[in-house]
N, C-alpha and C positions, 0 to 999 in steps of 0.2 A: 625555473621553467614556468612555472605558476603564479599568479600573483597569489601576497600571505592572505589578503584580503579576502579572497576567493577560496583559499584553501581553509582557513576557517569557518565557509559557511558551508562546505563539503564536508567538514569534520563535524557540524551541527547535523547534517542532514544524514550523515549516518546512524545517528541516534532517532531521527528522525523516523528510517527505515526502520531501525530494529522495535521502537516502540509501535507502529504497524503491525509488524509479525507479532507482536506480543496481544493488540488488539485484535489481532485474528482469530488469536488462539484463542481469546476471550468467549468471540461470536462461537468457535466451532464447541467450546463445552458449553456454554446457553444450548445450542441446538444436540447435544448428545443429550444433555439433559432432559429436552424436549422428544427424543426417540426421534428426532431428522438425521441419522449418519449420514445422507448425502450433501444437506445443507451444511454440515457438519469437513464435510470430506472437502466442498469446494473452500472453506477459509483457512483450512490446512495448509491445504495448495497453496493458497492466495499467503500466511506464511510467512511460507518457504519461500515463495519468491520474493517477498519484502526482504528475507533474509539475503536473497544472491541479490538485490540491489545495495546493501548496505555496503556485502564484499566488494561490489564492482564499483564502490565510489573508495574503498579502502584501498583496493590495489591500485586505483590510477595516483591517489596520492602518494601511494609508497611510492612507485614507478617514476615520480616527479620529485624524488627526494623527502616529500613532507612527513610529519610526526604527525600519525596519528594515536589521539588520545581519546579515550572511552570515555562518556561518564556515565551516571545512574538511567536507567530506564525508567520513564514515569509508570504508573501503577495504569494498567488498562481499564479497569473495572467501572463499566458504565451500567446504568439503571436502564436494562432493555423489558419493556412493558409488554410486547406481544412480540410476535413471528415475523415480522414485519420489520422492527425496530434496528436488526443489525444491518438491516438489505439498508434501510437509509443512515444511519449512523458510517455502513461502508463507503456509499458516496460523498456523503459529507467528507468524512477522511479524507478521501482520494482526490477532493477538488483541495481540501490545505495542502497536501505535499504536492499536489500540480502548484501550486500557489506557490510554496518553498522553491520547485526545482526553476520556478519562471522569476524568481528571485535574486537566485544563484546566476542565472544564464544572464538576467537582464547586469548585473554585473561585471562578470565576464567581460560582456561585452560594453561596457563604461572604460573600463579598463584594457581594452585589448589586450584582453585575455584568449587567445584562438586557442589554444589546444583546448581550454575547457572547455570553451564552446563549442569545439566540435567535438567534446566528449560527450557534452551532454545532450545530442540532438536525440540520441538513443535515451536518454530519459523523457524529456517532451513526447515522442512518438507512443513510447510506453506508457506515457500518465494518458494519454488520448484513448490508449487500448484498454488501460484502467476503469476511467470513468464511463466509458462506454458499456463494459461488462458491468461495473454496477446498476449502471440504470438500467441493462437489459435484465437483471433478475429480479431489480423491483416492477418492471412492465410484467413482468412475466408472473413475478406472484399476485400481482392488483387483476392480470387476469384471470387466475384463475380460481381469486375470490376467495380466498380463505375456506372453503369445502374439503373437509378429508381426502374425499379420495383425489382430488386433484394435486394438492400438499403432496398429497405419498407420490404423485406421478411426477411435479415439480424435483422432491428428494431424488426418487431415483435418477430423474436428468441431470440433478446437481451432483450427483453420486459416481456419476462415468466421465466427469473432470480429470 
């Protein structure tokens, strides 16, 4: 149904996902650490849902017959210097696996491959909605400056995610 070629950079990019949600989980205990549970609450979320992308590139491959195999999760643990640091380490992130998913597709379609391609128009659309919400939280902490009580009013906005 799929080209192997394609299906093995779908089986890359599910590791890809799950190390994500592992780097999320990273930012949200820095920021528990920090007493931000709501900075804490949005990379939760954020996750979780690196998690149901992983699922949703697992089952179109089962769906297509393919073997999917797991391997090691890289270790997430990065050196975050201030409050600041996971907001852009997130966009960083999120512009590589836009990079990965635009990797994927541009093959796909080398090979006409149309089912993936039109599986994965649901991931392009998402990595847009991605790097968008990152850089709306770093606009949003650059405004409000690093001041206590603005941080506490940022947390609790990040908190009702």
């Amino acid at each position: 149904m799929i080209k192997k070629e394609v299906a093995e950079l779908l089986v890359k990019q599910i590791n890809l996902e799950l190390h994500s949600g592992y780097l999320y989980l990273d930012f949200a205990n820095f920021y528990e650490e920090k007493n931000l549970p709501g900075f804490a609450h949005w990379y939760v979320k954020q996750a979780g849902e690196e998690y149901e992308h992983a699922m949703k590139i697992r089952h179109f491959l089962l769906e297509c017959n393919e073997k999917v195999s797991l391997s090691a999760i890289a270790d997430p643990t990065t050196k975050l210097a201030d409050l600041k640091a996971p907001l852009l380490e997130g966009l960083k992130h999120e512009q590589f696996i836009t990079a990965s998913i635009n990797k994927i597709l541009e093959k796909a379609i080398e090979v006409k491959d149309h089912l993936t391609v039109n599986f994965l128009q649901w991931f392009v659309k998402e990595q847009g909605e991605e790097e968008m919400n990152a850089q709306l939280n770093i606009d949003k902490f650059e405004m409000v400056g690093g001041s206590g009580s603005a941080i506490y009013l940022l947390d609790k906005e990040l908190g009702g995610r």
